[in-house]
C-alpha positions as CSV (number, residue, x, y, z in Angstrom):
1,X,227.8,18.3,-94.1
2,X,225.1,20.5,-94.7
3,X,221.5,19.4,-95.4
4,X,219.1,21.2,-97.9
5,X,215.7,20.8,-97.2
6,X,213.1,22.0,-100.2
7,X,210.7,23.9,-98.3
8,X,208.1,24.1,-101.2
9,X,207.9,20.8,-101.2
10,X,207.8,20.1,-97.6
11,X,205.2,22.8,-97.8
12,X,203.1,21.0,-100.4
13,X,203.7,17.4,-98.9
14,X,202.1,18.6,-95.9
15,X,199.2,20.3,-97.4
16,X,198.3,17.2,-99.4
17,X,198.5,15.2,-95.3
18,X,196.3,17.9,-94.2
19,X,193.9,17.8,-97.1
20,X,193.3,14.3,-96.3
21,X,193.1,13.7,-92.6
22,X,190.6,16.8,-92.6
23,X,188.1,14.7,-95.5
24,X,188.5,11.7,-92.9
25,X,187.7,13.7,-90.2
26,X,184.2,13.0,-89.4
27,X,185.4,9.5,-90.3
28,X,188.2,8.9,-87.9
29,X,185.9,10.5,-85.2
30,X,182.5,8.5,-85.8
31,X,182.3,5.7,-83.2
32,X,181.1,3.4,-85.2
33,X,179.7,0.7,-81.8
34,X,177.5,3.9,-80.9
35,X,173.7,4.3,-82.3
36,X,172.9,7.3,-83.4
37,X,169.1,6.8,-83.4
38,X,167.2,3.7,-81.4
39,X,164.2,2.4,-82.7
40,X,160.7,2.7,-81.2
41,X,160.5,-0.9,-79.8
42,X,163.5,-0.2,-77.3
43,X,162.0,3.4,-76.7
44,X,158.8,1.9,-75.7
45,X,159.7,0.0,-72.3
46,X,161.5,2.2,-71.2
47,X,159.1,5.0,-71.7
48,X,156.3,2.9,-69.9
49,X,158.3,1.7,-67.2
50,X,160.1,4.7,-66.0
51,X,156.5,7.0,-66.2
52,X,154.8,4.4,-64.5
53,X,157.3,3.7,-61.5
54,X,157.5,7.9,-61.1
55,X,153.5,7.9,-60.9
56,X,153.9,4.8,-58.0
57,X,156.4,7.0,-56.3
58,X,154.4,10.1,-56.3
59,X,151.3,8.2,-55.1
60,X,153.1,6.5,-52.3
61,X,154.6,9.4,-51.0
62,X,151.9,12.3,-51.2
63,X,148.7,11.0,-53.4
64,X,147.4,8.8,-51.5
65,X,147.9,10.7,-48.4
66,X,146.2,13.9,-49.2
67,X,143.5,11.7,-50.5
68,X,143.3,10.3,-47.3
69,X,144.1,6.8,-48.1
70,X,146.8,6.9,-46.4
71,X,148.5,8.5,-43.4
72,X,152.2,8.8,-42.0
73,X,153.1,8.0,-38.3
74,X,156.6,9.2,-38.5
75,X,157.9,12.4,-40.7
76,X,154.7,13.7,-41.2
77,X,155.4,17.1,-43.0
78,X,153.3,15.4,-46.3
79,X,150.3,14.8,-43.6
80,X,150.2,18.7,-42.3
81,X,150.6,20.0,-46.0
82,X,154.1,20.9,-45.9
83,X,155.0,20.3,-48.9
84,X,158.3,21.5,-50.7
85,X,159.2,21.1,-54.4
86,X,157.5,17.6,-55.5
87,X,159.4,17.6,-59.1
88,X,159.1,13.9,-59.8
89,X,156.0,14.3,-62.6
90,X,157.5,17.3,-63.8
91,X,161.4,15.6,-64.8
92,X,160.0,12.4,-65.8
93,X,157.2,13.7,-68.2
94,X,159.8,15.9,-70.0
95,X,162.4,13.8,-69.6
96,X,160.3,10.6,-71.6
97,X,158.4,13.3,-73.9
98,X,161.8,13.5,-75.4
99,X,161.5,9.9,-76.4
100,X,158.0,9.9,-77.3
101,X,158.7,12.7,-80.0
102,X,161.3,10.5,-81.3
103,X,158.3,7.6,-81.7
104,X,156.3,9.9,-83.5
105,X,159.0,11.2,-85.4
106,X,160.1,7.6,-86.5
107,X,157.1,6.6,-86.9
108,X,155.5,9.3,-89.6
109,X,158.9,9.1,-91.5
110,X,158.3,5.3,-91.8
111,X,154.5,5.2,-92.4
112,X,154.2,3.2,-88.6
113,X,150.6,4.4,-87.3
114,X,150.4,1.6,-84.8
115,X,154.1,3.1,-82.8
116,X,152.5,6.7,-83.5
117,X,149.5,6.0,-81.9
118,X,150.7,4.7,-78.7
119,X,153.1,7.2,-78.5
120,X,149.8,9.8,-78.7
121,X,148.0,8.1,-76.4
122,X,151.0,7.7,-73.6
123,X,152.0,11.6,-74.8
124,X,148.2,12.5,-73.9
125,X,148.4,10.7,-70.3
126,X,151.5,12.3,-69.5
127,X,151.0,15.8,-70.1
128,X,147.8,15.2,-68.3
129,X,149.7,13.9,-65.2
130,X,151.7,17.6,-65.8
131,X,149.2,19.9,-66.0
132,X,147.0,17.9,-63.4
133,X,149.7,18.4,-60.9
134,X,150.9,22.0,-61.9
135,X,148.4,23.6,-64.2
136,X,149.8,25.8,-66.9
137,X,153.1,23.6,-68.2
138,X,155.5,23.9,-71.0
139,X,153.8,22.1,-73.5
140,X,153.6,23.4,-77.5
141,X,157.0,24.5,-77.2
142,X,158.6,21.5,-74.9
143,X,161.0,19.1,-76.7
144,X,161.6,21.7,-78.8
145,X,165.6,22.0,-78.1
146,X,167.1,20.9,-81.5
147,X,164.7,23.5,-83.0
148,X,166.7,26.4,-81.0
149,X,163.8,26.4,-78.7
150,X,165.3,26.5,-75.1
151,X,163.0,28.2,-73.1
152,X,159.5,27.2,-74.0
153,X,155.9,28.8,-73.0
154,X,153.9,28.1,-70.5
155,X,150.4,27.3,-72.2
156,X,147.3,27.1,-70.7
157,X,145.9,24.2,-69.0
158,X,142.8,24.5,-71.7
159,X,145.2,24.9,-74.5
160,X,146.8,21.5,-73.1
161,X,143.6,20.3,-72.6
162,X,142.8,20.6,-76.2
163,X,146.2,19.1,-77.3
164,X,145.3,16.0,-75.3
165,X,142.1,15.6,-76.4
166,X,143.1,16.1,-80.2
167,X,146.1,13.6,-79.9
168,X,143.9,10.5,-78.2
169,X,141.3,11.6,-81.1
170,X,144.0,10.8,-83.5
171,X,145.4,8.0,-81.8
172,X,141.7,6.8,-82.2
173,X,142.0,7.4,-86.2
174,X,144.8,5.8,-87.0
175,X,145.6,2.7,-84.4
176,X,145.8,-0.2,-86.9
177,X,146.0,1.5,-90.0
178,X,149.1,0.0,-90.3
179,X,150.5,-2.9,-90.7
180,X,153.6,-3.2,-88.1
181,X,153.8,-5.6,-85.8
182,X,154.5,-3.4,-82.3
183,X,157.1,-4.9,-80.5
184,X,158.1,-3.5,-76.8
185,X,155.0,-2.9,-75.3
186,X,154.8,-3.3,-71.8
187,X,150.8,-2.4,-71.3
188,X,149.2,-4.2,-74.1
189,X,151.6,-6.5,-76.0
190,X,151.4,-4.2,-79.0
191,X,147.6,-4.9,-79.1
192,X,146.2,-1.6,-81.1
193,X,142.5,-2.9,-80.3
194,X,143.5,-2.3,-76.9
195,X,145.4,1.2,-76.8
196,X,142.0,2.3,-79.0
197,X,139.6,1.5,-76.2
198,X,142.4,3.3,-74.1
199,X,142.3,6.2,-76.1
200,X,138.7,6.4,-76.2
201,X,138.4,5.6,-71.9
202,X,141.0,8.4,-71.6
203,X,139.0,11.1,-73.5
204,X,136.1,10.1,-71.4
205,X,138.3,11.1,-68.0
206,X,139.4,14.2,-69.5
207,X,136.2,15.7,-70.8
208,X,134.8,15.1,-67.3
209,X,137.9,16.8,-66.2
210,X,137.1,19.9,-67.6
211,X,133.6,19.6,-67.4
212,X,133.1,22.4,-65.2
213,X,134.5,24.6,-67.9
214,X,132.9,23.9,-71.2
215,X,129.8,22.0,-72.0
216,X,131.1,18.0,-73.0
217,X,128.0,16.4,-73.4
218,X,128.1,16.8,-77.1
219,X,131.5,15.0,-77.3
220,X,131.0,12.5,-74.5
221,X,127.9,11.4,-77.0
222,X,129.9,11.0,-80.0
223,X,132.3,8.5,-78.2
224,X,129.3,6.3,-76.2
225,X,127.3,6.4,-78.9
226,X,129.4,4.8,-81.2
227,X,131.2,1.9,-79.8
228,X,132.6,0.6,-83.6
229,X,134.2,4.2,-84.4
230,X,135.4,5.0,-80.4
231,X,135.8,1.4,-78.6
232,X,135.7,1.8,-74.7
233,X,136.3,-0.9,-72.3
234,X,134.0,-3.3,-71.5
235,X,135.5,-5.3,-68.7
236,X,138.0,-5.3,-66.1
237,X,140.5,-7.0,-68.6
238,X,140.2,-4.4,-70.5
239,X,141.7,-1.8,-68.2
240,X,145.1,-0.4,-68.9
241,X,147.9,-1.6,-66.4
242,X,151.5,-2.2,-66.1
243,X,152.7,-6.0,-64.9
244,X,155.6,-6.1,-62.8
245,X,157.5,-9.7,-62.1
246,X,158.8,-11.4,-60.0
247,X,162.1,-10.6,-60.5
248,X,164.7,-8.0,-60.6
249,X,164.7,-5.6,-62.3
250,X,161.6,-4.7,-63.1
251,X,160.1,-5.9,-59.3
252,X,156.7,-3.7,-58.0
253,X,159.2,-0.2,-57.1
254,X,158.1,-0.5,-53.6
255,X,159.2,-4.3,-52.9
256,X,162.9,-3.3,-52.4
257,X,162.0,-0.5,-50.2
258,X,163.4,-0.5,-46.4
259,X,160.8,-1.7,-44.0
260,X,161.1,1.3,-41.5
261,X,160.3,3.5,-44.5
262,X,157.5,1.3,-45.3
263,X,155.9,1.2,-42.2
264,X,156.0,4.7,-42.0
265,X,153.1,4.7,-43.7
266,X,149.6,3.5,-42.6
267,X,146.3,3.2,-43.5
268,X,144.4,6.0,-43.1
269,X,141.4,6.0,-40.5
270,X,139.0,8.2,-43.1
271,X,139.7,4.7,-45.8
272,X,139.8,2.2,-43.5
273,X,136.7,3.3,-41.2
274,X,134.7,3.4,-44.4
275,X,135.8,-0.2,-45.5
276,X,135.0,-1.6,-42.3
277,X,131.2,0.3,-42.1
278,X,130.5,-1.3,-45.4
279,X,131.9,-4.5,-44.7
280,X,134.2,-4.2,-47.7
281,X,136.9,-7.4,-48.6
282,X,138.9,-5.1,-50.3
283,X,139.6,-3.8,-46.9
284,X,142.1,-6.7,-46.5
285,X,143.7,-5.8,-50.5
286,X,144.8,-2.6,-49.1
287,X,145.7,-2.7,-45.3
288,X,146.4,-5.4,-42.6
289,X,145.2,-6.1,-39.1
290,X,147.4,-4.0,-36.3
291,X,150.9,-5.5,-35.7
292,X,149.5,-7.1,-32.4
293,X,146.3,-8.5,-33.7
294,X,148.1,-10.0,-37.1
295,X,147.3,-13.5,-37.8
296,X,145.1,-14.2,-34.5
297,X,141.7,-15.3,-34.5
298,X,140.2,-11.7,-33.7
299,X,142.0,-9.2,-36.3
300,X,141.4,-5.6,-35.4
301,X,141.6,-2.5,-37.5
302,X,142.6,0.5,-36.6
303,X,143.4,3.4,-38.8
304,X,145.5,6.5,-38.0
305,X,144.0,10.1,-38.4
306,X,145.8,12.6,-41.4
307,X,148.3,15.1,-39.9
308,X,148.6,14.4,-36.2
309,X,151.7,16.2,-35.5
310,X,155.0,13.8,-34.9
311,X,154.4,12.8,-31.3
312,X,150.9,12.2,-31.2
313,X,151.1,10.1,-34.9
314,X,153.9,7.8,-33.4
315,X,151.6,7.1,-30.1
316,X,148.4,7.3,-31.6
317,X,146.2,4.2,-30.1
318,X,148.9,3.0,-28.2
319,X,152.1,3.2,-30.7
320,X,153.0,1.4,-34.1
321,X,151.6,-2.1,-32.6
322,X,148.2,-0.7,-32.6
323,X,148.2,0.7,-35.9
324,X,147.4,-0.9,-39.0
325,X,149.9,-1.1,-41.8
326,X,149.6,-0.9,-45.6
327,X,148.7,-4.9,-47.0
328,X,151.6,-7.3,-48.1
329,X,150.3,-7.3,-51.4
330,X,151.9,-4.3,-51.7
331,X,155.5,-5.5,-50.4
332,X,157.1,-8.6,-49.1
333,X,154.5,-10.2,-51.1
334,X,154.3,-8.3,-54.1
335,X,156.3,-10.9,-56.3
336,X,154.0,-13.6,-55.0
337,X,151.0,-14.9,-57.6
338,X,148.4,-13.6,-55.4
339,X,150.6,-10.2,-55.1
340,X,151.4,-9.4,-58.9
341,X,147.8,-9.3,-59.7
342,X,147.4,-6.9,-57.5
343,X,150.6,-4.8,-57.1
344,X,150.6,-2.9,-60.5
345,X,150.7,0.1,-62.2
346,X,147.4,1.6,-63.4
347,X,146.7,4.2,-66.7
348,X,143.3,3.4,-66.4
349,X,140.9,0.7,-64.8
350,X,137.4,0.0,-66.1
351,X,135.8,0.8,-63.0
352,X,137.1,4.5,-63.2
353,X,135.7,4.4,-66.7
354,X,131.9,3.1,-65.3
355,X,131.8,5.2,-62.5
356,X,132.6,8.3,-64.8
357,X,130.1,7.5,-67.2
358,X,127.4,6.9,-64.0
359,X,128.1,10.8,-63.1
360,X,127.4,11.5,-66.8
361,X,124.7,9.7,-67.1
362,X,123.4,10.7,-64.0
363,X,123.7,14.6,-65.2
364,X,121.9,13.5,-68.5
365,X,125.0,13.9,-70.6
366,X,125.3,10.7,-72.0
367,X,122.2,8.2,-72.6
368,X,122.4,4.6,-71.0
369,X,121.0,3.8,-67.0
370,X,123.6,5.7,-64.0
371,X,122.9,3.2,-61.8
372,X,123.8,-0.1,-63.8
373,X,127.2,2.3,-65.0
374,X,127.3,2.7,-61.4
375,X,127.0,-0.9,-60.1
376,X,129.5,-2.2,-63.2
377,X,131.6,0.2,-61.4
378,X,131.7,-1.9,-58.3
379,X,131.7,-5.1,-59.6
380,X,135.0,-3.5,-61.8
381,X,136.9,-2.5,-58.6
382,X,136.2,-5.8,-57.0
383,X,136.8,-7.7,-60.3
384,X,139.7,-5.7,-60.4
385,X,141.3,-7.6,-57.3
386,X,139.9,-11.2,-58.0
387,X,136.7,-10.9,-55.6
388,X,133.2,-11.3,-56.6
389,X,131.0,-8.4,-54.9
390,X,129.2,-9.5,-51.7
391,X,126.0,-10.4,-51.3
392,X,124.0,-7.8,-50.5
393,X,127.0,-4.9,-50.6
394,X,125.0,-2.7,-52.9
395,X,122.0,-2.7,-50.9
396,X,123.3,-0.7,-47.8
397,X,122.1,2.9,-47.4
398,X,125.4,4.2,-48.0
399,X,125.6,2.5,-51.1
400,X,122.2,2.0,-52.8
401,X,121.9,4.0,-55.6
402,X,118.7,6.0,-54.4
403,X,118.3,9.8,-52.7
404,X,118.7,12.8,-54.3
405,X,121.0,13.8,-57.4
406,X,123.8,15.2,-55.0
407,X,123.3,12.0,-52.9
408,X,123.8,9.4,-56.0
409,X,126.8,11.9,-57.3
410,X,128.8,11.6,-53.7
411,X,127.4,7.5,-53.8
412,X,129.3,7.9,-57.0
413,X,132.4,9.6,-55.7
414,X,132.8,7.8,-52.6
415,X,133.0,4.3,-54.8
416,X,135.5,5.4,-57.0
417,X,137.5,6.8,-54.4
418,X,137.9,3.5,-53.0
419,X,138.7,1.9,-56.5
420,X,141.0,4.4,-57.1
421,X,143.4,3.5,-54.2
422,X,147.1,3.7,-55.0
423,X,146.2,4.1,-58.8
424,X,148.5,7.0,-59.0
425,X,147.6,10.4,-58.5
426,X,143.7,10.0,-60.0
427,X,141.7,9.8,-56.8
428,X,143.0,13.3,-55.7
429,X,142.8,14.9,-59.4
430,X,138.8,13.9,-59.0
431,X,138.2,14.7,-56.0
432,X,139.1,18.2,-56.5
433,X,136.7,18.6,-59.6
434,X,134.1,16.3,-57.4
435,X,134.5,17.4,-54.0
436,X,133.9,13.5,-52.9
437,X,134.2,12.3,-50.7
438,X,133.6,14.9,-48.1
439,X,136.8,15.6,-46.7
440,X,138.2,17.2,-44.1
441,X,141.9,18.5,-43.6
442,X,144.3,16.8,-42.0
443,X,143.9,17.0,-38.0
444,X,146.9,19.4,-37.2
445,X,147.7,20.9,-40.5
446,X,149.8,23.8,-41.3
447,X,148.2,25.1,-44.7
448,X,145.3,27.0,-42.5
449,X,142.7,24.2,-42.8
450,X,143.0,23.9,-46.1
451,X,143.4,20.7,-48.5
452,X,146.3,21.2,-51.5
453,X,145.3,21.7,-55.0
454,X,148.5,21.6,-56.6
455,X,151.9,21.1,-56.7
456,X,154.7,24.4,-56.7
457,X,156.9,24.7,-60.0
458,X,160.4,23.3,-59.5
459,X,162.3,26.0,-58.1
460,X,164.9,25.1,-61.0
461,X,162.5,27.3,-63.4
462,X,162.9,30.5,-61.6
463,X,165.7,30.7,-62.9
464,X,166.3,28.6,-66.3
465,X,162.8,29.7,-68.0
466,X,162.1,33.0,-65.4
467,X,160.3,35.3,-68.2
468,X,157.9,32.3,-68.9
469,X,157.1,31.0,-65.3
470,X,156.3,34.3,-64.5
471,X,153.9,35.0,-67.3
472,X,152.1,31.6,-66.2
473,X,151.8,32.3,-62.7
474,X,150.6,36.0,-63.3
475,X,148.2,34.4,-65.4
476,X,147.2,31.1,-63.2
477,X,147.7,32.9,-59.5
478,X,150.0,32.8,-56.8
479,X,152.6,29.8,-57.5
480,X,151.2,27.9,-54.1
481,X,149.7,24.6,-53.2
482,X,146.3,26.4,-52.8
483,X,146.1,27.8,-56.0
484,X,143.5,26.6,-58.3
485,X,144.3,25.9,-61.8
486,X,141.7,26.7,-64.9
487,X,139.6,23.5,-64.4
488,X,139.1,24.1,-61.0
489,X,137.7,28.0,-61.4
């Protein structure tokens, strides 16, 4: 028997289905287990942990030793200048700056100045650590993806400079104007007071950054001058670090590292030859007796030259037994007491703040004594490591704040170059605006006798943002490790 079917009503049921799975849609297909927005004290952490660990990284592997800190006796391309594409700063700024928009986003649609200044102040240090290493960097236009902005400008490095500046100004303004309770920090427990005199020691660095460029002394005034409005540190515990523990996963980066990679690196016979003329403790916080002299009555010291070629690195003084190696602290003992005070990540330490505001003193552009900022300095960096400076340490010729004004400013830069080891990439960004210490290139290098200034754009730009890397590097020079960026002109 044959079965009629009424197609307008078949017609009409199915319309009526259709209607009503399409309203549900959005519904039906809405994971309701996944967030679609995570709040500022989960952001936080992670911000500050990965930035810092990618700033340890960097340091370890090319900071330090074009600073001449440290040096390599095996594959030892970093110690002749070869350098390739060093991207590590450049993905994790951009990568975290997505976050930190979100922060300040959040935070001005809730009225949360405390989260929106810290997220300033760690946007200010990161673009810093950009530009510093690059020069002219996406920055105005970065992070700007939802707004249909996919390939942003280069801007200038004194544009950026401004945009730093300005940010850590307002972080200054509006840090504890608020009454949240900032959960998630791993620098200072959510302490406002703290990320102020942060702010404040930051804007310091960066005016003396670009000090060479445009005349600071009116703004360096402003902030010394009044300690109530623009807080600065004033003692080592004031500095701004990041505390690793003792246990996974959040160990000092370089604890888990293989030990043949580790011992790759040594200490650096321009660092360690200084330490031991001056008679300096901390020369035992950063390196250790050679491998054959370890833990005998009569410890020897012996550090390797920068950028012997392969062969002549490996047998230098003997072979690996003979050369000194970087301190525990810095591995198998970095989740010891003694190690975690001294294994961590630095923003900024008090001694780099005195020994800036020595040199600016010292050039008349702030008021207070250059040689008491000077010797706070040194007390800082030894403070810093939990020793007391020795007797009669400031005394020495080479140390004394006495000579001529060139002669106190390379006093100046010679101490924080020591304080500065392994505190990311700081030591070489001021010693390219300072010139001290005196340095000479590495023995056998391949960049024709001359020390880097900057890292090359990642090669991935060439060809995801080509119209706008090629406008920066017509405007900055040559995209090369010798070009200098607009601070250093």
């Amino acid at each position: 028997m044959k079965k009629w079917i009424n197609k307008p009503l078949l017609i009409l049921g199915l319309a009526a289905f259709s209607a009503s799975c399409t309203g549900d849609f959005d519904e039906i297909n809405t994971n309701q287990n996944a967030p679609v927005s995570v709040s500022s004290a989960l952001l936080l952490p992670q911000i500050e942990r990965d930035i810092m660990s990618t700033v340890l990284g960097e340091a370890w592997g090319i900071g330090n030793i074009v600073i001449q800190q440290t040096a390599k006796n095996q594959f030892v391309n970093e110690d002749r200048y070869l350098w390739g594409e060093l991207n590590s700063i450049w993905n994790s700024v951009y990568d975290n700056a997505r976050d930190l928009e979100n922060i300040i986003q959040q935070s001005e649609e809730k009225g949360e100045n405390n989260y929106k200044g810290i997220a300033l102040v760690l946007k200010s240090w990161m673009f810093s650590l950009a530009t510093d290493a690059y020069g002219d960097v996406p920055y105005s236009e970065a992070i700007h993806g939802k707004d249909g902005i996919n390939y942003p400008k280069y801007d200038t490095q004194e544009d950026i400079y401004n945009g730093i500046l300005a940010g850590l100004e307002e972080a200054n303004s509006i840090l504890g104007t608020t009454g949240e309770v900032v959960a998630g920090d791993l620098v200072y427990n959510g302490n406002t007071d703290q990320w102020r005199k942060l702010a404040n020691a930051l804007r310091i660095r960066y005016l003396m950054r670009i000090s060479n460029k445009r005349d600071v002394k009116g703004e360096l005034t402003a902030i010394v001058s009044n300690p109530s409005q623009n807080p600065i540190f004033s003692a080592v515990e004031d500095g701004a670090v990041y505390r690793y523990t003792a246990s996974f996963p959040d160990q000092f980066p370089l604890y888990t590292t293989r030990i043949g990679s580790f011992n790759e690196f040594r200490a650096s016979k321009t660092m360690l030859d200084k330490l031991v003329e001056l008679g300096d403790p901390r020369l035992d916080v950063f390196f250790r007796p050679t491998p054959e002299t370890e833990g005998s009555d009569n410890p020897v010291y012996v550090g390797i030259p920068n950028g012997l070629d392969d062969v002549s690195a490996l047998q230098y003084n003997g072979g690996p037994q003979f050369q000194s190696r970087i301190s525990a602290f810095f591995y198998e003992e970095a989740i010891t007491q003694e190690g975690l005070g001294i294994a961590k990540g630095v923003i900024m330490a008090y001694a780099e703040q005195q020994f800036l505001l020595a040199e600016a003193a010292e050039k008349g552009w702030v008021n207070g004594d250059a040689s008491t900022y000077y010797e706070q300095g040194i007390q800082a960096s030894f403070g810093f490591y939990g020793l007391e400076t020795p007797a009669g340490y400031t005394a020495q010729p080479d140390v004394a704040y006495t000579g001529t004004q060139a002669q106190k400013l390379e006093k100046i830069g010679t101490q924080k170059w020591i304080a500065l080891y392994f505190q990311g990439m700081e030591a070489w960004f001021d010693w390219r605006r300072t010139g001290y210490p005196q340095l000479q290139p590495s023995v056998d290098n391949q960049n024709e006798g001359r020390i880097p200034v900057r890292f090359i754009y990642p090669i991935i730009e060439q060809s995801l943002n080509t119209a706008n890397r090629a406008e920066a590097v017509s405007r900055q020079g040559a995209d090369d490790i010798n070009t200098k960026m607009w601070y250093l002109k």
